[in-house]
C-alpha positions as CSV (number, residue, x, y, z in Angstrom):
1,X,103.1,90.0,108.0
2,X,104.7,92.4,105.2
3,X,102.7,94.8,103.2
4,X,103.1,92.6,99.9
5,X,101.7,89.6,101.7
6,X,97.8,88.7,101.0
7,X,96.2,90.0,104.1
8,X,94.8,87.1,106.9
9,X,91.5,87.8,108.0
10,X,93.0,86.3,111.7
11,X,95.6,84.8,113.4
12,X,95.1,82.0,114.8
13,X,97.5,82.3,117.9
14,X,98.3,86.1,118.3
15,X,101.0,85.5,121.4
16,X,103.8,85.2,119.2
17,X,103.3,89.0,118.0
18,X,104.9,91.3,120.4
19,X,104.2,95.1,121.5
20,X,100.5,95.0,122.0
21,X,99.1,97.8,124.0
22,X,95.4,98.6,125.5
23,X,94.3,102.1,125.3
24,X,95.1,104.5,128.3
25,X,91.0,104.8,128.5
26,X,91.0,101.5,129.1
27,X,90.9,101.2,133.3
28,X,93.8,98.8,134.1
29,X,93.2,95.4,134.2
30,X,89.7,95.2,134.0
31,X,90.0,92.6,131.5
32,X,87.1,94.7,128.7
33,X,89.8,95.5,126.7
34,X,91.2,94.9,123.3
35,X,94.8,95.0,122.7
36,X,96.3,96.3,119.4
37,X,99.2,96.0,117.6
38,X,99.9,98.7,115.5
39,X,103.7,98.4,114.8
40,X,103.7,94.7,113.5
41,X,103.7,96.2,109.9
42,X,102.1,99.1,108.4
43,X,99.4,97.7,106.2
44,X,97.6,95.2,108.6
45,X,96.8,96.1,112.0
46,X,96.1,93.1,114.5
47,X,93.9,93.4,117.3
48,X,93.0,91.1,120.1
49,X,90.8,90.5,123.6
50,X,93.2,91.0,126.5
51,X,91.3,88.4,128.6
52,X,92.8,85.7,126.0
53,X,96.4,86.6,125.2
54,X,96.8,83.4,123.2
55,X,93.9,83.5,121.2
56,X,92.8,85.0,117.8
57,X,93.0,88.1,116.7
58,X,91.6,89.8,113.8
59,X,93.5,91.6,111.5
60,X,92.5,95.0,109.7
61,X,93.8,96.6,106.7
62,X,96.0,100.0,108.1
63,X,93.0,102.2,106.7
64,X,89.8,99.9,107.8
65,X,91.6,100.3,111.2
66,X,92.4,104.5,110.6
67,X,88.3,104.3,109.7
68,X,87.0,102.6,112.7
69,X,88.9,105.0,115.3
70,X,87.6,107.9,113.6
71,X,84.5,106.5,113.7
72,X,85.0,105.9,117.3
73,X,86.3,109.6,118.2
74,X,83.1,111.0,116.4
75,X,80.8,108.9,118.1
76,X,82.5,110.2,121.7
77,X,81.9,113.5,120.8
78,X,79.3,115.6,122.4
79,X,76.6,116.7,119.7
80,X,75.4,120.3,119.7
């Protein structure tokens, strides 16, 4: 995937990407995880279910993916 390529909505068979990691909130192997690979290129971010290493996973434009984990962090956050 390069930045000047029309961006997939998946991938099909994701095990051919390498460096995917879980987060370190994740709990080990508890297999409720997804895996995301944020060095495969800087516009598209794939991400994947760890219980199915060889599956799909679906790909997210670099700021759709930026969006979603702040979205995340404020969610997490106590309210006053």
């Amino acid at each position: 995937m390069h930045s000047n390529e029309p961006l997939p909505r998946s991938i099909p068979d994701a095990s051919a990407l390498t460096t995917w990691r879980k987060s370190t909130y994740s709990g080990g192997d508890s297999g409720q995880c997804l895996e995301v690979n944020d060095h495969a290129c800087a516009a598209h971010v794939p991400v994947r279910d760890s219980k199915n290493p060889h599956g799909p996973a679906v790909v997210f434009t670099s700021g759709a993916w930026t969006a979603f984990l702040g979205a995340v962090k404020a969610a997490d956050r106590p309210r006053p």
